[in-house]
Every structure is written in structure tokens, then in C-alpha cells.
Phi, psi and omega in degrees: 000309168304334188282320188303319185316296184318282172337313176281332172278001193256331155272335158298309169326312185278352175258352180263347186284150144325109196255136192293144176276191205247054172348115173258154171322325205255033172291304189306322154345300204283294200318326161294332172262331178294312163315300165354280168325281215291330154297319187281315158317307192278307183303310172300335161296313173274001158312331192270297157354299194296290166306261279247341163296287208301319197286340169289331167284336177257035181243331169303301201273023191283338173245042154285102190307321176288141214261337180253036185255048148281344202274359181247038182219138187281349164306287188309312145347302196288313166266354180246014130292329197280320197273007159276335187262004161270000167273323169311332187265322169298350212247350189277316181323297206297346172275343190251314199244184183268184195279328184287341160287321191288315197288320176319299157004305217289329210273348179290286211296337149307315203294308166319250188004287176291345137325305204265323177313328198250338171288288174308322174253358178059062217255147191270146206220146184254071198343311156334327182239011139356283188263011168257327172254305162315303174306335193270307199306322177308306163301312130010304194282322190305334181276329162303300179324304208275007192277304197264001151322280190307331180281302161285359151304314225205019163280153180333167181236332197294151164191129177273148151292116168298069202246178174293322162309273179355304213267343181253328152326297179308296224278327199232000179290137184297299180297327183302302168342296179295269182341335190273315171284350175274308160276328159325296145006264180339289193292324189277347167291321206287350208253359143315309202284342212263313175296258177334279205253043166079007202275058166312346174350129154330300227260311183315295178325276156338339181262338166267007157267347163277356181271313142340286180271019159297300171317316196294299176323309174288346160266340161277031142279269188301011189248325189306299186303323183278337173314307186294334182269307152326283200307270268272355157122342173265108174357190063228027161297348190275358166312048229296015169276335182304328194269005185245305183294352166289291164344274197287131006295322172282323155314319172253021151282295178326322157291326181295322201275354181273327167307305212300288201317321173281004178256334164296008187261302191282321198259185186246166181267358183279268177359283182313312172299309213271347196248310209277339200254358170286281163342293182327298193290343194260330158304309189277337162279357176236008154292297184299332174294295186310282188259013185243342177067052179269018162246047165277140168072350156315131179270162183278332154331277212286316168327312188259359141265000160291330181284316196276314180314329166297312168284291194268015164280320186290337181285336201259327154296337186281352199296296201290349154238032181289340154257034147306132182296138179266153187291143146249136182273145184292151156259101184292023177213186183224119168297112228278345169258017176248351188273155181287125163080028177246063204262133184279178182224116161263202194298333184248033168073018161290153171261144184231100156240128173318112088073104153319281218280012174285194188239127204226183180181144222219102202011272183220042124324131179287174174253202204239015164325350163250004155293111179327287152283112166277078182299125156276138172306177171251122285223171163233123163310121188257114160277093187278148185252173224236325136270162206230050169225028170289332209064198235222350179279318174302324174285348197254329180299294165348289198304296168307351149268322136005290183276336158282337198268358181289000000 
């Protein structure tokens, strides 16, 4: 009887205890891509925030004769502290999420940017081109948002300790090695084409800072991760691979800004943001694959929506900057073939003038379309004589009945 007892309270004891959940692995995992994220998210706000202070301070100061007094004004100050401490925060990101997550992101900073360009810096717009321009960059933004949804839903989960073992393994593994001689390749093809034969292209330019910031990602990833591993108390500066992924990131950041400035020469800067961040990002994801493996163990689910969330982050920047105003430049000369009653001759002996009733413009001059009259110079009869023993009285006697019967 006592056993019957025992036995029964011992089975009460098991329906009442408490059933432990189930930890899963890829909690931790998520939790860690969300800080990721949200450090990558905070930094491209504050990078936009930060530019858009500075571009208000040197737009106060545009008719100020001194070429540096942005540097006496706390606007400016105010924006190159926000934009250090928003590269910090990206740069604190690439240690918590994987590199394939991290890099898409970059699209929160067009999104700012074309917000904030139109609240802050106030820049004018014409009701007429409202719904030609505003409207598509809104959609832009709304297709981004919903880009980056998507990306941190379903972006990878692998995640490694960044110790020095770990980075030189990856650094010595055959894909990376193959990815490495494939882009070595590439680029030494695209800066032929670009040095030697003149092959200025947007996309030529542009692939070689993305061939640049493939690397530069993979190297602020492991000098972040080891930082982030050092405070946690395991050392790893004494590595001499940390002071070599230092190297190669400030070397091919430097080399990315020396193309972009020369591709700013060439290009509008809508252009330049909508191509450059594309590229960038399809590189640096497939950089972040090769050597960090970050979709090892990844389902094909997550995989093809990560891929679409990717896809409708690129339609909605280029939708917002494909209606960016483009600069126009003064031309300090007058083209001999924009002028009126001015006719040029080419090689096959046509005359080429320009159209009265077209829009014509005189440097930066409005234009005269509304001038009635067009005065032609007034042309001089040219007499050729017929002996060269008349002298300089007969030619000058010409010229002076000429001007009287005018």
C-alpha cells in the first residue's frame, strides 16, 4: 500500500514538474543578426544625417569668399562627429551579423538621404514634376524598406569566432584562393581596359571599387571580429594576421576613393550611388560566401528569398536615384556653332547653323527666343582688281564708295 502510495505521488510529481522548452541553436544566432542589423541600420542613418548637416553648411556658406570657413562653423563639426560615430557603428556591425547581411543594408543610407534631402535641405521642386519625380523616389523608398525586411528576415545565420586560426584558415582554403585568382584576373583586365584603352565606362569604373570593396568588407569583418573577441577577454592582436587584414583595408579603401573620385568627374552622382551600390553589394556577397561560407547549411527557402529581398532593394534605389537632378556645368566659352547668323563649314562643305527658332544660349546667359529680329553682320562686297600695279588708292577709293551707297 505504501508503494502504491509512493509510486502515485511520484507520478504526480511528473505531471506537475514543469517541461523544460527546448533551446534552439539558431536563437542565439538570430539575436546576433539583429544587433547586426540594427548597428548597420543606425550607422547608414547616421552617415546620412551627418552628410546632409555638412552639405547644409557648405550651401550657408556658398557665397562666402573664403574657401574654408565651413571649418568655423559648429554645422559642420556636428556632421563629421555624427559621421564617425555612424562609420563605427557600421563598422562595429560586420562583428555580430555575417558580411552578406550586413553589406545589403547600405540601401537605409539612399533611403535617409532621399528623405531627409527633401525635409532638410529643402531642396525645390516644381508641382509639375511632383508626380515625375517624387512619386517614383517614394516608391523607391517603400521598395527598399521592404528590400531590407527581407534581407534581415532571411538572411544567413552561420556564425563564427573571429580568432586568428579561424581567419587564416578561411585566407588559405581553395575557394577563396579560386575567387581570389578570378578577381585578380578581372581587375587587371577592367584597369587595361580603363588605363590603355580609354574604356571610361560608369560600370568599368564602378566594378573596380567593387572589386576593391570586396576585400576592404572581408577585412573590416576580421579586424571587427577580433577586436570584439580581444574585449571579451581572448586576446588576439598578438596575431600577425590582424595587422595584415589592417594593411589590406586601408589600402583598398584608398584605392576604392581614388576610382570614386574619378568616376565623380565623369558621372552624376544618382548614377554613381545606383550602379556603385549594386555592384558593391553582389560582390561583397559573393566575396562573404567564398570565404566566411556564410550560406553553408542555409535551405533553399531562405536562400531565394534572400536573393529576392536583394532584388527589390536594387529596384528601389536605382527607382530613387534614377530622378536625381543632374548638375550642370558653367561653360566659361561660347560654342562658334551655337551662335546666330554664325555658319561653320565641315569636311564636306555643308553649312551648319542653328535653327532661329530653336533655344539657343550665350554662356550663362538666358536665352533670346524672344527676340524678333535676328541682325545679320553686314557683309562687304570684296572687289577683286584686276592689276596689283593700281595700289592701296584704288582699293581704299573702293571701300569708300562701298560705304556710302550702305
Amino acid at each position: 500500500m505504501e508503494k502504491a502510495n509512493s509510486l502515485s505521488l511520484q507520478l504526480r510529481e511528473l505531471v506537475t514538474q514543469a517541461v523544460p522548452l527546448k533551446v534552439h541553436e539558431d536563437s542565439f544566432s538570430y539575436k546576433e543578426n539583429l544587433i547586426g542589423a540594427l548597428l548597420a541600420i543606425f550607422g547608414h542613418l547616421t552617415i546620412s544625417i551627418a552628410l546632409n548637416l555638412q552639405k547644409y553648411s557648405h550651401i550657408r556658406l556658398v557665397s562666402c569668399k573664403e574657401s574654408k570657413a565651413y571649418f568655423k562653423t559648429k554645422t559642420w563639426w556636428c556632421g563629421l562627429f555624427l559621421l564617425c560615430l555612424g562609420e563605427l557603428g557600421v563598422f562595429s556591425a560586420y562583428a555580430f551579423a555575417p558580411l552578406s547581411l550586413i553589406v545589403p543594408l547600405g540601401a537605409v543610407s539612399v533611403i535617409a538621404s532621399a528623405i531627409i534631402g527633401v525635409i532638410f535641405i529643402r531642396e525645390k521642386w516644381k508641382p509639375k514634376d511632383f508626380l515625375r519625380r517624387y512619386v517614383l523616389s517614394f516608391v523607391g523608398c517603400g521598395l527598399a524598406i521592404v528590400g531590407t525586411y527581407l534581407l534581415i528576415t532571411f538572411g544567413p545565420n552561420s556564425h563564427e569566432i573571429m580568432t586568428g586560426e579561424n581567419i587564416t584558415k578561411h585566407l588559405v582554403s581553395w575557394p577563396f584562393l579560386l575567387y581570389m585568382l578570378l578577381e585578380i584576373i578581372l581587375f587587371c583586365l577592367l584597369l587595361y581596359f580603363y588605363k590603355e584603352k580609354k574604356a571610361n565606362y560608369i560600370v568599368v569604373i564602378l566594378l573596380l571599387v567593387a572589386l576593391l570593396g570586396s576585400m576592404t568588407v572581408i577585412t573590416v569583418k576580421a579586424v571587427a571580429g577580433m577586436i570584439v573577441v580581444s574585449i571579451r577577454g581572448n586576446v588576439q592582436l598578438g596575431y600577425p594576421i590582424f595587422y595584415i587584414m589592417v594593411v589590406c583595408m586601408v589600402a583598398t579603401a584608398a584605392f576604392q576613393a581614388a576610382f570614386l573620385t574619378q568616376a565623380s568627374q565623369l558621372y552624376d552622382a544618382s548614377q554613381i550611388a545606383s550602379v556603385g551600390y549594386i555592384l558593391s553589394t553582389v560582390t561583397a556577397i559573393t566575396a562573404g560566401a567564398t570565404f566566411y561560407l556564410d550560406f553553408i547549411g542555409e535551405d533553399v527557402l531562405h536562400i531565394c528569398m534572400f536573393a529576392l529581398g536583394c532584388l527589390v532593394a536594387f529596384l528601389g534605389v536605382f527607382l530613387i536615384t534614377r530622378n536625381k537632378r543632374k548638375s550642370i556645368f558653367f561653360e566659361p566659352y561660347i560654342s562658334m556653332d551655337a551662335m546666330p547668323s554664325m555658319q561653320n563649314l565641315h569636311d564636306n562643305g555643308t553649312a551648319v547653323q542653328p535653327d532661329l527658332k530653336t533655344s539657343f544660349s550665350y554662356g550663362a546667359l538666358e536665352n533670346n527666343d524672344s527676340i524678333s529680329e535676328i541682325y545679320t553682320p553686314a557683309t562687304l562686297t570684296v572687289v577683286q582688281e584686276e592689276h596689283a600695279s593700281t595700289g592701296a588708292s584704288a582699293h581704299s577709293c573702293q571701300l569708300m564708295a562701298h560705304s556710302k551707297s550702305e
